[in-house]
C-alpha positions as CSV (number, residue, x, y, z in Angstrom):
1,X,-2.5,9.9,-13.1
2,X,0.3,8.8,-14.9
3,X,1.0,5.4,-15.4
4,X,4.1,5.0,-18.0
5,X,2.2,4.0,-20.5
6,X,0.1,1.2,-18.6
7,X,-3.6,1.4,-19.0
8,X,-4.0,-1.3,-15.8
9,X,-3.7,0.5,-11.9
10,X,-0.3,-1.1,-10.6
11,X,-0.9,-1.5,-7.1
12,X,1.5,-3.2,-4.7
13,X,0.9,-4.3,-1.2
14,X,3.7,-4.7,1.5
15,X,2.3,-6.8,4.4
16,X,3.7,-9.6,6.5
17,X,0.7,-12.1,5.9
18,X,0.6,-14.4,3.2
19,X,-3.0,-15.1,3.2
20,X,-3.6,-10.8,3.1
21,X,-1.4,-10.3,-0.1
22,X,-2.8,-13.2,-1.5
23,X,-6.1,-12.1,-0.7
24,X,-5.8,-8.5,-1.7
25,X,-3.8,-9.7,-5.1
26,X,-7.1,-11.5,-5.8
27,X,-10.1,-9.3,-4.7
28,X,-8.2,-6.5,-6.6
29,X,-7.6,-8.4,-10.0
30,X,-10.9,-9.8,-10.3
31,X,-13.1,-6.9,-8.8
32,X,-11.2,-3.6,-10.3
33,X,-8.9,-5.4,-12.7
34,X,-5.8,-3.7,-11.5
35,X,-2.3,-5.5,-11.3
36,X,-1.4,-6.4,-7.7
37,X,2.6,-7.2,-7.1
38,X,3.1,-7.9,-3.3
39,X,6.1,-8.1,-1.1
40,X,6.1,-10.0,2.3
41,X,8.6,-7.3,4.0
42,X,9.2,-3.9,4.3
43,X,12.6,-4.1,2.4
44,X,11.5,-6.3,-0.6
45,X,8.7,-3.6,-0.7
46,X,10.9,-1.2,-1.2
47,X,12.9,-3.0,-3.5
48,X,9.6,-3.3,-5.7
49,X,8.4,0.5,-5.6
50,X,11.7,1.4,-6.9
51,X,12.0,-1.5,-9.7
52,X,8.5,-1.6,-10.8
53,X,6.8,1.9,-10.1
54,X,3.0,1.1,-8.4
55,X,0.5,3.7,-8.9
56,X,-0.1,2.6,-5.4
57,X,1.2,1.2,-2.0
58,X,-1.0,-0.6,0.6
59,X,1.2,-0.8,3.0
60,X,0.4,-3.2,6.7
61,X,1.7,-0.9,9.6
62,X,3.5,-3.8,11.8
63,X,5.7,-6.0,9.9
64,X,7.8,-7.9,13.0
65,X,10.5,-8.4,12.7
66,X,11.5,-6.7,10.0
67,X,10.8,-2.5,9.1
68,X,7.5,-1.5,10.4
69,X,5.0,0.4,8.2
70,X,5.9,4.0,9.0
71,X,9.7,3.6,8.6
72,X,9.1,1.7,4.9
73,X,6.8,5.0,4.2
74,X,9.6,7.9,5.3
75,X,12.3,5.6,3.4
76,X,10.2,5.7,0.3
77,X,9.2,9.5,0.8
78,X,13.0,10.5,1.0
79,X,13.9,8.1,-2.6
80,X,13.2,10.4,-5.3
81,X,12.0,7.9,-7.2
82,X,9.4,6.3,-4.7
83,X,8.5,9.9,-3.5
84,X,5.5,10.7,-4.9
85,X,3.7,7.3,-4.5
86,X,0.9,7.2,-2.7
87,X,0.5,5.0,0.5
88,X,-2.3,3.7,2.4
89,X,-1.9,2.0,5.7
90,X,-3.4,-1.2,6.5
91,X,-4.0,-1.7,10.5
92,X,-5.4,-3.6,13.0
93,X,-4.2,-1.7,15.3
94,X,-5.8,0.9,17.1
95,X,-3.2,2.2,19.6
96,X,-3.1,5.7,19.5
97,X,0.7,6.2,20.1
98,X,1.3,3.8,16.7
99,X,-1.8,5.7,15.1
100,X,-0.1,9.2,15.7
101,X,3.8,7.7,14.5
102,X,1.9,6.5,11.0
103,X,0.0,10.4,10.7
104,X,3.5,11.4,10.9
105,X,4.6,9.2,7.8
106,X,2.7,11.1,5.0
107,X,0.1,8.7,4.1
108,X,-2.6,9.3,2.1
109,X,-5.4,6.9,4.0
110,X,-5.5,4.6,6.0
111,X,-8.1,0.6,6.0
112,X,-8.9,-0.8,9.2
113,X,-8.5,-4.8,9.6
114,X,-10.3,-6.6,8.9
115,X,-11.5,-4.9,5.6
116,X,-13.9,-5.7,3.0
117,X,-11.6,-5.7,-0.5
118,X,-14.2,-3.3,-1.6
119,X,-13.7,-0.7,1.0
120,X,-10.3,-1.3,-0.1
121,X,-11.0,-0.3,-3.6
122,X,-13.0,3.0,-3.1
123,X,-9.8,3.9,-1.2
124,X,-8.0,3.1,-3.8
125,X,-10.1,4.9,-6.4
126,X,-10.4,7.6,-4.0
127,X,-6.7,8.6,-3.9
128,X,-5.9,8.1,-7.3
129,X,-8.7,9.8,-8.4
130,X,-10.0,7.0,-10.4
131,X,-13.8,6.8,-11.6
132,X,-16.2,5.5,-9.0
């Protein structure tokens, strides 16, 4: 994959929970060494994807009361710029009417809560095709 001349994965995380981006910027860092930004809403998310071009997005589904998941995910598949990024979707939820809305949103995969940060990282790896 492409990374614009970076040698580190840029991955960044939009979810509504403090202690998850936190926790995901520092399971990442130290156990596959890639570069974590993190955004506490769906429209600073966005904000970053376009400014700062991730390799990935782990993205949480329900963000009140801001954008939910699903709606960040179509407004980043219809930028040009964000389009090609791939998403996965972090949820806790298993409510099959908000499971079937975020199959609709073009994600690549999708890590239950509460996760290990290394199930996280085969995903990760997975997707992007990285070396596992």
């Amino acid at each position: 994959m492409e990374k614009t001349g970076r040698n580190i994965t840029r991955v960044l995380v939009i979810d509504d929970e403090q202690l998850i981006t936190d926790t995901i910027r520092i399971s990442l860092g130290r156990l596959a060494g890639f570069e974590v930004l993190a955004a506490l809403n769906g429209e600073k998310g966005i904000e970053l994807a376009r400014s700062e071009s991730p390799d990935i997005i782990v993205l949480d589904v329900y963000m009140p009361p801001g954008i939910a998941g699903p709606e960040v995910c179509r407004r980043l598949r219809s930028d040009p710029s964000t389009a090609e990024i791939p998403i996965v979707f972090l949820t806790g939820n298993l409510d099959i009417d908000a499971m079937e809305e975020t199959l609709e949103s073009d994600a690549q995969g999708f890590v239950l809560k509460p996760f290990s940060p290394g199930d996280l990282i085969d995903k990760i790896n997975e997707i992007l095709g990285l070396g596992i």
